[in-house]
C-alpha positions in Angstrom: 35.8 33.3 -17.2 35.8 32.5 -21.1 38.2 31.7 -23.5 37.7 31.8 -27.5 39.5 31.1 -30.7 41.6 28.0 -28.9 40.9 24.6 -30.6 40.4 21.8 -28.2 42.9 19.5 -27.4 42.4 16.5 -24.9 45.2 17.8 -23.0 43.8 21.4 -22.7 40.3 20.1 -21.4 42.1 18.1 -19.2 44.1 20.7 -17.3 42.0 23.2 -17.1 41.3 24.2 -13.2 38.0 25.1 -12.2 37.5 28.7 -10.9 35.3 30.8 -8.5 32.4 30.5 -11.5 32.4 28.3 -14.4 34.7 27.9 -16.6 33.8 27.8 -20.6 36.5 26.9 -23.4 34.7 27.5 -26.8 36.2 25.2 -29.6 38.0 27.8 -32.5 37.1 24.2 -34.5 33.6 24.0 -34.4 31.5 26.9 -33.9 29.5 26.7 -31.1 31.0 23.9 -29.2 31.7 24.9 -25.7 33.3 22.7 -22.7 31.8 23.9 -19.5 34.2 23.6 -16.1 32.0 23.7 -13.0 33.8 24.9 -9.7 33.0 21.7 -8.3 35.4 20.2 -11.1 32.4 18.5 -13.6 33.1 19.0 -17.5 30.5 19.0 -19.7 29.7 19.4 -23.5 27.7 22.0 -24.8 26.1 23.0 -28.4 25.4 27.0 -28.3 23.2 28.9 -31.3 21.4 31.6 -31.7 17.9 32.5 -32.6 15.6 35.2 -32.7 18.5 36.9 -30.4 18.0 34.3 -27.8 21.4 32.0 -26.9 20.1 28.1 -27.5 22.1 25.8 -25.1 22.0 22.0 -26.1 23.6 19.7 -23.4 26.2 17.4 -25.9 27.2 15.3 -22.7 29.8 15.0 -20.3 33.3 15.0 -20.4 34.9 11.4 -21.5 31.9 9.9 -20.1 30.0 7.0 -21.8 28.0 8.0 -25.0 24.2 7.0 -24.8 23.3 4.7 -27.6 26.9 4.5 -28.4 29.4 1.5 -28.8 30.9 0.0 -25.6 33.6 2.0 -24.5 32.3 5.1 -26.7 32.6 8.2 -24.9 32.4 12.2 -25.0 36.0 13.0 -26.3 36.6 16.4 -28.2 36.1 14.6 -31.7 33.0 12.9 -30.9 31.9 16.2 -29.6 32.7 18.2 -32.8 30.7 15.8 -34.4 27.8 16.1 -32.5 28.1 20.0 -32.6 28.6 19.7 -36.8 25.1 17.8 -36.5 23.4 20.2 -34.4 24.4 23.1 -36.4 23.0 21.3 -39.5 19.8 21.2 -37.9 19.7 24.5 -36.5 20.3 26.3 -39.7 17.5 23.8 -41.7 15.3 25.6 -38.9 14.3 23.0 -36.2 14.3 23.1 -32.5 17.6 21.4 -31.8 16.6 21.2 -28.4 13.2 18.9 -29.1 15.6 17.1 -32.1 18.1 16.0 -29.7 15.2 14.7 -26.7 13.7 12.9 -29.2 16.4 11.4 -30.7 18.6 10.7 -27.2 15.9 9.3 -25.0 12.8 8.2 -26.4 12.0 6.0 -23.5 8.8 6.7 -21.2 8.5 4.7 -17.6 6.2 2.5 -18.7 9.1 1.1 -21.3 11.3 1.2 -18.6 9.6 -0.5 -16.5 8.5 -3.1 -19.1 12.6 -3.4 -19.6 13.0 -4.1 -15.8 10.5 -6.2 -15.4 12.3 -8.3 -18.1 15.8 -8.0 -16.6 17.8 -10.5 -15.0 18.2 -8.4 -12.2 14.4 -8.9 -11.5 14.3 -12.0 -12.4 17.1 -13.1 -9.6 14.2 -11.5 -6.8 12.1 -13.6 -4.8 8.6 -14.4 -6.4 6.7 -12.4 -3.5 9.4 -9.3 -4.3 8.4 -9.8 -7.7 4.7 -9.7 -7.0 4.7 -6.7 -5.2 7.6 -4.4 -7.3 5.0 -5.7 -10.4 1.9 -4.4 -8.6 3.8 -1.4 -7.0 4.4 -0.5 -11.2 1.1 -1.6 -12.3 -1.5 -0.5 -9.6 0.6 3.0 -8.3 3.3 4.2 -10.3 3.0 3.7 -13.6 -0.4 5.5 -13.8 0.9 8.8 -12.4 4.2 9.4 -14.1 4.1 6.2 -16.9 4.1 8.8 -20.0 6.3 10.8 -18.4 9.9 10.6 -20.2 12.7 9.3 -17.8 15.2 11.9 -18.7 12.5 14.8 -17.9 11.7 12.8 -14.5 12.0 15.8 -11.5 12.4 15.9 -7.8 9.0 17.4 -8.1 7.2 14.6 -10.4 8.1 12.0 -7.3 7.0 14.3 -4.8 3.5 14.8 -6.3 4.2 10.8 -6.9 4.1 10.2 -3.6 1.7 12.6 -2.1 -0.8 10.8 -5.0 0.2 7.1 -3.4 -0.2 8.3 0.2 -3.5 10.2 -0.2 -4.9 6.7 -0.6 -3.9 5.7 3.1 -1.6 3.9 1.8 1.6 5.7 3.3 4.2 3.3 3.7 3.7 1.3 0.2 4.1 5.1 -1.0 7.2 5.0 0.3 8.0 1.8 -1.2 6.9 3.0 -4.8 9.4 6.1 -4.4 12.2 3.7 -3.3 11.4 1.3 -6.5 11.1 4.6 -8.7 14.7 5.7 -7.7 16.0 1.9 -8.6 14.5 2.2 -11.7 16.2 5.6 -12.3 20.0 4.0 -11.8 19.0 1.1 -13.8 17.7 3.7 -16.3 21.3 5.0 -15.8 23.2 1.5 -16.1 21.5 0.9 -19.4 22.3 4.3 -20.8 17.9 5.7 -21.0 19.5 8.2 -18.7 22.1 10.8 -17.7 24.3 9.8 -14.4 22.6 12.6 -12.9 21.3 13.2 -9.0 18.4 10.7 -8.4 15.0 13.0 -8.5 14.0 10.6 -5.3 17.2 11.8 -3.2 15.5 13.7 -0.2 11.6 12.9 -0.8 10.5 12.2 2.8 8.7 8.9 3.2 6.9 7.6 6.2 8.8 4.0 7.3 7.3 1.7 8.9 10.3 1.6 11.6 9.7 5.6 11.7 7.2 4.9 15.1 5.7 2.7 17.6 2.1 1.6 17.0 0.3 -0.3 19.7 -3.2 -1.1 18.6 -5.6 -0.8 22.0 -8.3 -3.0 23.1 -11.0 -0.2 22.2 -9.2 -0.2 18.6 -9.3 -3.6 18.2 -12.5 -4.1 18.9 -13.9 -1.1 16.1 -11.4 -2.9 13.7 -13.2 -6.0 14.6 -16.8 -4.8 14.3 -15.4 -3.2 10.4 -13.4 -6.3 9.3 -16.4 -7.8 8.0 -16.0 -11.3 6.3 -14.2 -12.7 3.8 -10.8 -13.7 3.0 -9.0 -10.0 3.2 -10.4 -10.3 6.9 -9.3 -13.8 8.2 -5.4 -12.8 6.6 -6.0 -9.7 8.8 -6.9 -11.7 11.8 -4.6 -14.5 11.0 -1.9 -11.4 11.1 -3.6 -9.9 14.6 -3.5 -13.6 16.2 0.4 -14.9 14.6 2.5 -11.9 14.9 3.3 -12.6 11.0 3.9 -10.3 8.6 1.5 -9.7 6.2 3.4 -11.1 3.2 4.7 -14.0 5.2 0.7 -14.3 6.2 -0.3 -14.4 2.6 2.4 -16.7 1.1 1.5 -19.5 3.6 0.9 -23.0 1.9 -0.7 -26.1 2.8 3.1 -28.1 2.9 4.3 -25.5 5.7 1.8 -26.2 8.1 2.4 -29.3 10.4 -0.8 -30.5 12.2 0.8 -33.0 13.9 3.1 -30.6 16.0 0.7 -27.7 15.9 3.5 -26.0 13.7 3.7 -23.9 10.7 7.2 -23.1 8.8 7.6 -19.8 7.4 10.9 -19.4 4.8 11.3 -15.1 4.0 12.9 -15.0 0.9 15.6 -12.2 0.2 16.1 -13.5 -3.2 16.4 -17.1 -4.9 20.0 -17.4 -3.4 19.5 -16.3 0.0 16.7 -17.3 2.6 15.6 -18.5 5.8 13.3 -20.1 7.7 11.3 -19.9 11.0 9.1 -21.8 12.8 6.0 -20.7 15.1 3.5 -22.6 16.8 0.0 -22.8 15.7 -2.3 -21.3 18.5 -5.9 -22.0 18.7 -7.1 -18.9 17.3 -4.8 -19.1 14.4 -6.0 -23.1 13.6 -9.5 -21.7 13.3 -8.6 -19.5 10.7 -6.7 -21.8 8.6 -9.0 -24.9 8.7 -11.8 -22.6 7.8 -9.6 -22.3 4.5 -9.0 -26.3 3.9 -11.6 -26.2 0.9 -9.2 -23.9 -1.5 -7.9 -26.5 -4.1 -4.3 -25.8 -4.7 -1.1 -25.2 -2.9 -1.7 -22.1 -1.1 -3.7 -21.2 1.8 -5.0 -18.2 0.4 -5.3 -18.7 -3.1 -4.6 -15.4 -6.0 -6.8 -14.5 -8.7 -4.2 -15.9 -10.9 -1.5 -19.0 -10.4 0.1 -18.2 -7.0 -0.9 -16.5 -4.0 -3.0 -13.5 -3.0 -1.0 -11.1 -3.2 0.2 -8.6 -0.1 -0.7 -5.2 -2.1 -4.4 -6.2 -2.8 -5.2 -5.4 0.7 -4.3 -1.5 0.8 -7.3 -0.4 -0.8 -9.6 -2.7 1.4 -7.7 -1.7 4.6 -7.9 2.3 3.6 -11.5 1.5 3.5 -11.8 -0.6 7.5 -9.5 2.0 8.9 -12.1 4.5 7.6 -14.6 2.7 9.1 -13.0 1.5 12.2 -11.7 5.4 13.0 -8.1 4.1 13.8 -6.3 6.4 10.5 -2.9 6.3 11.9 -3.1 2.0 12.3 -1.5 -0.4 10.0 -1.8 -3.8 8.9 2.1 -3.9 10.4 1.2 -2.7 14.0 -0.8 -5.8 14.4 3.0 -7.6 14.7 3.8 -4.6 17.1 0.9 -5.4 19.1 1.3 -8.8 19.3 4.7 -8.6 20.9 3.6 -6.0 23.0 0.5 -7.9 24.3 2.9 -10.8 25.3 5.8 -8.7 26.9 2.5 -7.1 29.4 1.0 -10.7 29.6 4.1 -11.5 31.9 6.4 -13.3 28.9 10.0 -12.8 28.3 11.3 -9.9 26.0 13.1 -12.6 24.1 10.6 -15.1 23.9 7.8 -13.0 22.0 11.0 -11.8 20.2 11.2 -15.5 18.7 7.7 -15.5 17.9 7.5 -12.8 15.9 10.8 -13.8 14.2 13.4 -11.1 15.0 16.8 -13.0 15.2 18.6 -12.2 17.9 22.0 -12.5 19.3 23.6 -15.7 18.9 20.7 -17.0 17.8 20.1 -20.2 15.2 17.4 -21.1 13.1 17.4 -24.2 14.6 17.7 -23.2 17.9 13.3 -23.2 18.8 12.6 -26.7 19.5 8.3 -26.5 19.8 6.2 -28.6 21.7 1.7 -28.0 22.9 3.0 -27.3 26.2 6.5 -25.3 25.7 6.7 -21.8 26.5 6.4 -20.3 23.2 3.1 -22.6 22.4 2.1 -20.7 25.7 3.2 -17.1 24.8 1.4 -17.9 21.7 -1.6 -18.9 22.9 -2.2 -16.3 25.7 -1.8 -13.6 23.5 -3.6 -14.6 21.1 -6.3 -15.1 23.0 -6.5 -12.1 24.5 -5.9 -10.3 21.1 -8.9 -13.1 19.3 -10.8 -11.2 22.6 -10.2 -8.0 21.8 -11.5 -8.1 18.4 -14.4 -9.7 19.0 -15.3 -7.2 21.7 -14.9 -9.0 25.0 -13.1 -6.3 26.4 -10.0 -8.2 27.6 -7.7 -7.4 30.4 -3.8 -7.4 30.8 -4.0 -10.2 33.6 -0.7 -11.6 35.8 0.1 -14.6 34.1 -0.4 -17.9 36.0 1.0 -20.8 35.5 0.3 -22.0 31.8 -0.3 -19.2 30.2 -3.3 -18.3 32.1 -4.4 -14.7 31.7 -7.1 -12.3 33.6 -10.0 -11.5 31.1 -13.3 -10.1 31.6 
């Protein structure tokens, strides 16, 4: 349905229902200004020329939303709309492609400058320094050097796709899925800062691989292949600190010399959200796991495994290296996060409690404080820990251990 010779009024855009099909009310005012009535109810501004026969159609913006650039509180009203379309004409009839005039002029912005805004933002600035670390190398070492040049207004649902097919043809499937989640946060803050139109999100309905999405139990057999590819070096005691703990691999990496306790055979891990919120667990140190830290004691500095630059090595520089051990080990479908799967699992068929192994690896359960463990050498989780680390420390160093009937203190059937 169209209708012509009508100038716009605020009250006529208003009012106008959607139909069936789209709606267009051409301005009588300014020649080839056109409001545009969806049947899903969205108004939107559009210039319309012709050239070489062909109709041009210039998106203005939409309807009495907020103008891009513009002063706060600016928006798309049927003034500011005739004066966009009085521009637009002036360029078309100088002869210039309105349509690269207005792209160039509306959103000059590549990701890499928006991602050089971000990471300048208070917003990222409020994360947690490991958060930081990893959204920075996420940008850096994955994102930026597949779609940085793009521009973020010409960002598709089919520039994240190939994105994250790129990402995950590395073996690195679930910090693909990370970089697609960080991509579509960049997009809304693209939004909130006016780089972009409040459009869909181009990363609604890519499908990534969670690490949540299955269970992974690493076998004996495997183990022992990983073991033999691990190699040495300090990427392969933070694996085996992570096989032996139950950690997670950034809580692995972040560990400093103040959180480990000697005396009580402890070490205090605090996962932070963000600067405001954060919490803290404690496990025991087993004997596999003090073997791998006092092997570090030489570092100088605060941290146990000590970065290239101030702070700690950093989580992401493993995915490469692991990509390559997997390889080796022939275990594709393993990662560095089913080591904490295994662990659990190892205790649970060791003969410990569900809920006890559920401690150690820190889920919180029901009811549940942080101040509720309470760990001595001999208490039960200092024996969950130790049995199954033992077994696991077995495993990898291809003694082919056994799941045994626990007896007593934590003793377990190995051959």
């Amino acid at each position: 349905m169209k209708r012509s010779n009508i100038a716009l009024t605020p009250t006529l855009c208003q009012r106008t229902k959607p139909g069936p099909t789209k709606v267009t009310l051409w301005d009588a005012s300014e020649l080839g200004l056109a409001l545009v009535i969806t049947p899903a109810g969205n108004r939107c501004w559009w210039f319309v020329a012709r050239r070489a026969g062909k109709q041009i159609w210039v998106r203005i913006g939409e309807y009495h939303q907020a103008i891009p650039g513009g002063d706060p509180g600016e928006v798309w009203t049927v003034h500011a709309a005739r004066i966009e379309a009085g521009k637009l004409r002036k360029l078309h009839d100088e002869g210039k492609d309105i349509r690269a005039e207005v792209k160039a002029k509306r959103n000059p912005h590549d990701f890499d400058a928006l991602a050089k805004d971000y990471l300048a933002s208070v917003g990222y600035r409020e994360l947690a320094k490991r958060s930081q670390q990893n959204y920075k190398g996420y940008l850096e070492n994955h994102i930026q050097p597949l779609i940085g040049k793009r521009l973020v207004e010409d960002l598709t649902h089919k520039d994240i796709v190939a994105m994250h097919r790129a990402i995950e043809a590395k073996g690195i499937r679930i910090t693909a899925g990370f970089c697609v989640d960080l991509v579509s946060s960049l997009l809304d803050y693209a939004s909130d800062i006016g780089w972009r139109q409040r459009v869909m999100n181009p990363c609604r309905g890519v499908k990534v691989v969670r690490s949540e999405d299955r269970e992974r139990v690493i076998t004996a057999d495997e183990l022992e292949r990983i073991g033999a590819s691990l190699g040495e070096g300090h990427k392969a005691d933070i694996i085996r600190l992570i096989a032996v703990s139950g950690m997670r691999v950034g809580e692995a990496v972040a560990v400093t010399w103040s959180d480990i306790n000697w005396n009580a055979m402890s070490v205090t891990i605090t996962e932070h959200k963000t600067k405001k919120i954060s919490r803290s667990k404690v496990i025991p140190i087993n004997s596999s796991m003090g073997e791998i830290l006092k092997a570090q004691a030489g570092h100088v500095g605060p941290w146990v495994w000590r970065g290239r630059k101030l702070g700690h090595f950093r989580a992401v520089s493993l995915d490469s290296w692991w990509a390559d051990v997997k390889t080796a080990a022939k275990v594709p479908d393993v990662w560095i996060h089913d080591f904490r799967r295994t662990f659990e699992t190892v205790g649970v068929e060791l003969g410990f409690p569900p809920a006890d192994m559920d401690v150690l690896v820190g889920h919180k359960l029901p009811g549940m404080q942080a101040t509720y463990i309470h760990l001595s050498p001999g208490g039960i989780l200092a024996q969950a820990s130790e049995a199954t680390s033992a077994w696991i420390s077995a495993a990898l160093n291809g003694k082919k251990p056994r799941l045994g009937v626990r007896v007593g203190a934590g003793e377990t059937s190995m051959v």
